[in-house]
C-alpha positions as CSV (number, residue, x, y, z in Angstrom):
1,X,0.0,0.0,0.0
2,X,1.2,3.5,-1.0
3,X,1.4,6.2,1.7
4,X,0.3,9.6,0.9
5,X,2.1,12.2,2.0
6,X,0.8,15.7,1.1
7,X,-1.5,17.3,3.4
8,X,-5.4,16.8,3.1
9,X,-5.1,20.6,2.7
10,X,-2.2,20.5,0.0
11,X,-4.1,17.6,-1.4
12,X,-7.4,20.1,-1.6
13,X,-5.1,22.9,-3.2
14,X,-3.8,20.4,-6.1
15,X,-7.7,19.1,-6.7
16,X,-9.2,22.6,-6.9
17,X,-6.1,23.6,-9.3
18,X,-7.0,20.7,-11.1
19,X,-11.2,21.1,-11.3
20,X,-10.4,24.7,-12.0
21,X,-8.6,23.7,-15.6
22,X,-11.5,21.1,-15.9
23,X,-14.4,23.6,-15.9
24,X,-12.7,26.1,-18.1
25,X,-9.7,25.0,-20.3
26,X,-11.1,28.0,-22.5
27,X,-8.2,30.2,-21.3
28,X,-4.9,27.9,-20.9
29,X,-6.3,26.6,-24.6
30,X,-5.9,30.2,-26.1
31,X,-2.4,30.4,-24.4
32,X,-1.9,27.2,-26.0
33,X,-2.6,27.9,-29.2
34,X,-0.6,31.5,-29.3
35,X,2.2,29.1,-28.7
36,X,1.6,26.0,-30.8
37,X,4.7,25.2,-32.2
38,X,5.1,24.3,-35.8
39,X,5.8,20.4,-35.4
40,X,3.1,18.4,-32.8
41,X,-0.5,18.9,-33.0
42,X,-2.7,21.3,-30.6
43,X,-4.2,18.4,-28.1
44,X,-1.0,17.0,-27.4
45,X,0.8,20.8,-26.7
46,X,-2.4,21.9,-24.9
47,X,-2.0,18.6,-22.3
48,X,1.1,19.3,-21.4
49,X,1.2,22.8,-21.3
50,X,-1.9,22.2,-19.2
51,X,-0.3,19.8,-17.0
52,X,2.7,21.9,-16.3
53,X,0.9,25.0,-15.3
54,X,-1.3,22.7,-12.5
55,X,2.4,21.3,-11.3
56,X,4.3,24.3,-11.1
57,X,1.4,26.4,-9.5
58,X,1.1,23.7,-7.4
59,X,4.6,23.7,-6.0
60,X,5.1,27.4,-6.2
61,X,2.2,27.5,-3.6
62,X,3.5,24.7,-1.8
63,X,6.7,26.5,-1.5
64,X,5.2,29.7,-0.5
65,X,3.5,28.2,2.4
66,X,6.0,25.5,3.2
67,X,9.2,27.6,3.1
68,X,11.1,24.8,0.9
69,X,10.5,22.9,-2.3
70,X,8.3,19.5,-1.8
71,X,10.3,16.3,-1.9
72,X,10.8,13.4,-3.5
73,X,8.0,11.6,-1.5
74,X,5.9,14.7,-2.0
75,X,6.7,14.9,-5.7
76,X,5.6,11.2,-6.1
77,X,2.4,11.9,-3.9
78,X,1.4,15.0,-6.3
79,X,2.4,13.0,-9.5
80,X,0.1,10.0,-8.2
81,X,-3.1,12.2,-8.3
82,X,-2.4,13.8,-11.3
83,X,-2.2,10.4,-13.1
84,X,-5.5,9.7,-11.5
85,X,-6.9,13.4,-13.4
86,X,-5.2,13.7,-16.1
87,X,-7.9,11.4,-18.3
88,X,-10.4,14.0,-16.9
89,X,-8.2,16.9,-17.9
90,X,-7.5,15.1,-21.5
91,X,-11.6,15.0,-22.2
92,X,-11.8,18.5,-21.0
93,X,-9.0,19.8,-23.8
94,X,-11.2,18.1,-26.4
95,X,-14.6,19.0,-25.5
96,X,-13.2,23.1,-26.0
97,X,-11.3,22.1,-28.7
98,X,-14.3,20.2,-30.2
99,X,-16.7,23.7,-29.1
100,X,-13.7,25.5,-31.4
């Protein structure tokens, strides 16, 4: 069995970050698209500059509050849920760029 180690409140934090992007990938879409680059498609750039912004707001909060970077048990902790979302985050990048 895998212990989790991020706070129910840091856990909270990375879920709300996460449901946020969910309910409107409108915005981070149109960032994603001003910076398509000219190899890849849109879906695949959109995913991970989705995913990147969620990790390092994420850990710039945690940071903030924490006074120090998370760790490596932290890191796996935060990794582990966003496995868990990203399908959920995938479906929401296609339904806007489907709406497009």
């Amino acid at each position: 069995m895998v212990r989790l180690v991020l706070t129910i409140e840091d856990r909270k934090e990375l879920e709300s970050l996460i449901k946020a992007v969910i309910k409107n990938a409108k915005v981070p879409i149109g960032l994603a698209r001003t910076m398509m680059p000219t190899q890849g498609n849109i879906e695949d750039f959109a995913y991970g500059l989705i995913s990147g912004m969620i990790i390092g707001n994420f850990v710039e909060r945690f940071s903030d509050k924490n006074g120090r970077q998370p760790d490596r048990v932290e890191m796996a902790d935060l990794f582990l849920i966003m496995i868990s979302k990203m399908p959920y985050i995938r479906k929401a990048i296609m339904n806007e760029l489907g709406s497009a």
